[in-house]
N, C-alpha and C positions, 0 to 999 in steps of 0.2 A: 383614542377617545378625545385626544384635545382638538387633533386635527379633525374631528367630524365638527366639535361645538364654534372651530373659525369658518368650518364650510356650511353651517349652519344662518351665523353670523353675516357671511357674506351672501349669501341666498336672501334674509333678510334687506341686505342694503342695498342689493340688485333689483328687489320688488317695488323699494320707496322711491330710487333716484328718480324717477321723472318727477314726482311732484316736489322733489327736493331741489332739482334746475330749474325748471319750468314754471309759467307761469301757469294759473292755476285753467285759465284757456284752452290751451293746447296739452296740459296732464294728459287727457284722454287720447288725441292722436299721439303722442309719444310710445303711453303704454299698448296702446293699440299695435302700433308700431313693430315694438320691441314681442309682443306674442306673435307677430304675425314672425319676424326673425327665427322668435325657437325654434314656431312648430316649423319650419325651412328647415332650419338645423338639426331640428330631430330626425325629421326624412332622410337627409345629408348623410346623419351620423347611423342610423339604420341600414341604409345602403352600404356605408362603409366596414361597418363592422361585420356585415353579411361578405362583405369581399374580401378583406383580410382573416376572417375566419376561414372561409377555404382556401385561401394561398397558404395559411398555417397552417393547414393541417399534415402537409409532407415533414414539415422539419421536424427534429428529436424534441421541442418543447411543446409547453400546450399551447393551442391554440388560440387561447385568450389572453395570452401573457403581454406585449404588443398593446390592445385593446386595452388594458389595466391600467400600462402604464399611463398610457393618454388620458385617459379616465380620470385618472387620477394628479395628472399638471394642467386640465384644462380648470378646475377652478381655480389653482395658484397664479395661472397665466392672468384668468381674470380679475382673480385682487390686485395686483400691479397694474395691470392696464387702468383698474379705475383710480388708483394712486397715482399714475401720471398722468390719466389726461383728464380728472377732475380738477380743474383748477379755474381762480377767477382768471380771466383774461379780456381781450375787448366785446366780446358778446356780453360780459356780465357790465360793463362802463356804456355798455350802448342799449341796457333793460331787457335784451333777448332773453336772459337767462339771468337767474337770482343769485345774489351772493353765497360764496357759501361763509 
């Protein structure tokens, strides 16, 4: 339960970053951007899971187990990632991108 309401949380702060770096300008091609990424990633991750699902299904586990676990450290991977590389640095001293 708690880890759905941080993956909730972080879902929400994944949706605001661009108008939270960005000037208010280029908000749209960022967010633009960043859908145009998922829906890639979705295909990607569709693909993949279609292909590690029949390479599992020989072994004695289930075949989604694998799949779950990824599933499940791909949004922890990405709250750290925006933990380390949200930070001011010379694009925010040079007005590319807003303080935080």
């Amino acid at each position: 339960m708690l880890l759905d309401i941080f993956l909730v949380a972080l879902s929400t702060i994944a949706n605001v970053l661009p108008s939270d770096l960005f000037s208010s300008d280029s908000v749209a091609s960022v967010s633009g951007l960043s859908g145009t990424g998922a829906g890639l990633g979705t295909i990607v991750a569709f693909k993949l899971i279609g292909y590690l699902t029949d390479a599992n299904q020989s072994l004695p586990t289930h075949s989604f187990d694998s799949i779950m676990i990824v599933a499940g450290l791909v949004p922890f991977i990405g709250m750290i990632l925006v933990l380390i590389l949200v930070r001011n640095n010379s694009a925010t001293q040079q007005g590319l991108v807003r303080p935080l």
